[in-house]
C-alpha positions as CSV (number, residue, x, y, z in Angstrom):
1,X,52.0,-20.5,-23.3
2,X,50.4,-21.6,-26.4
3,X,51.7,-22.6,-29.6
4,X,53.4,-19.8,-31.5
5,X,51.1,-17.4,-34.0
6,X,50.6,-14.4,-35.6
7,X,48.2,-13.6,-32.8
8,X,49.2,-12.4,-28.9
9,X,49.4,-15.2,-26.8
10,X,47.3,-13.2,-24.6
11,X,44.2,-12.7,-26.7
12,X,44.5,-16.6,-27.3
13,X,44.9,-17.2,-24.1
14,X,41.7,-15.4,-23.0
15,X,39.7,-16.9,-25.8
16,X,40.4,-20.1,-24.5
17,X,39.8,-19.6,-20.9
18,X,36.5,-18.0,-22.0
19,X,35.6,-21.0,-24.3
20,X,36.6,-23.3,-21.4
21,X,34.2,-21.2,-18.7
22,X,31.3,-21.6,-21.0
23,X,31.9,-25.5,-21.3
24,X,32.2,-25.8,-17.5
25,X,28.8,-24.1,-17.1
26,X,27.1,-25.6,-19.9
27,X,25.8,-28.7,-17.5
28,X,24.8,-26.4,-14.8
29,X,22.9,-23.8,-17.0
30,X,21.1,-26.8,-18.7
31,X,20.2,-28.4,-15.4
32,X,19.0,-24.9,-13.9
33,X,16.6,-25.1,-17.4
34,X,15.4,-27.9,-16.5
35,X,14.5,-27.3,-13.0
36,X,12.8,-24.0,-14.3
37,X,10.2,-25.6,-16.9
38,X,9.8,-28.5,-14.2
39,X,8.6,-26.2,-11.6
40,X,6.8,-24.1,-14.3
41,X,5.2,-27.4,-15.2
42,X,3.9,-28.4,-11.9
43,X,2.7,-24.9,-10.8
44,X,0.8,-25.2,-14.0
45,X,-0.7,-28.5,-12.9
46,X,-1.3,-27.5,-9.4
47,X,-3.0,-24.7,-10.5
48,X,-5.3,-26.5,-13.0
49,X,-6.1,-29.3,-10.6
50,X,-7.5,-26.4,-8.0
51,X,-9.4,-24.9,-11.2
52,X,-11.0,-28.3,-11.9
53,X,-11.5,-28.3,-8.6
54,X,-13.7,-25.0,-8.2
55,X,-15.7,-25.6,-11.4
56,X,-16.5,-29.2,-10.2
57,X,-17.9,-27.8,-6.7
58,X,-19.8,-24.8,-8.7
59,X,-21.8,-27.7,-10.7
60,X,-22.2,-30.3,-7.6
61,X,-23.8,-27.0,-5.7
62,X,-25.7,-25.6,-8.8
63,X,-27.6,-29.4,-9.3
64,X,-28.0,-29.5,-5.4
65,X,-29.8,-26.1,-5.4
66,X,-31.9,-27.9,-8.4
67,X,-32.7,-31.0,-7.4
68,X,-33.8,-29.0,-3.8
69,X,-35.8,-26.9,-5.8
70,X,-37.6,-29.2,-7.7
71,X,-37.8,-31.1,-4.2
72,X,-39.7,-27.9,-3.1
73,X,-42.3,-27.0,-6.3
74,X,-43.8,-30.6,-5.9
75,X,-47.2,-30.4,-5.1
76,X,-48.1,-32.2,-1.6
77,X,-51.4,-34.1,-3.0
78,X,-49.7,-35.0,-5.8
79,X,-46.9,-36.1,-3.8
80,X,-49.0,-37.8,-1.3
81,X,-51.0,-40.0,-4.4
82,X,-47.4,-41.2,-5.9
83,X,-46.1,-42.1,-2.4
84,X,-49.2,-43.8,-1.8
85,X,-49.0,-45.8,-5.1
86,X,-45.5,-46.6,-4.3
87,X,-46.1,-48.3,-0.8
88,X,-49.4,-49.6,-1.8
């Protein structure tokens, strides 16, 4: 029993179980926190890295199609007279 007051030992009583219960999961809430914005974190970097990902295939593919097209709209003679000049 606690210390003699004005107040009922039992609302004391309860106050202090109640102040003890949110000590004793203090730690755990603040751990469960933590594990939350760290898995937030690398779901965020996962998905960024897959983003990059994408976009850097979309530009390797977009210059591939160019450099294929230009490849194509070359003129053969023309072609022909700068291979020439190179091997000669």
């Amino acid at each position: 029993m606690a210390f003699p007051t004005a107040v009922n030992s039992q609302i004391t009583d309860s106050v202090t179980q109640a102040n003890t219960q949110l000590l004793g999961v203090a730690p755990a809430s603040a751990m469960a926190n933590l594990f939350q914005a760290t898995a937030q974190a690398l779901a965020n970097a996962a998905h960024n890295a897959t983003t990059s990902q994408q976009q850097s295939n979309i530009t390797a593919q977009a210059a591939t199609t160019m450099g294929v097209t230009t490849l194509y709209s070359i003129d053969t003679a023309s072609d022909a007279v700068g291979t020439k000049q190179i091997f000669a």
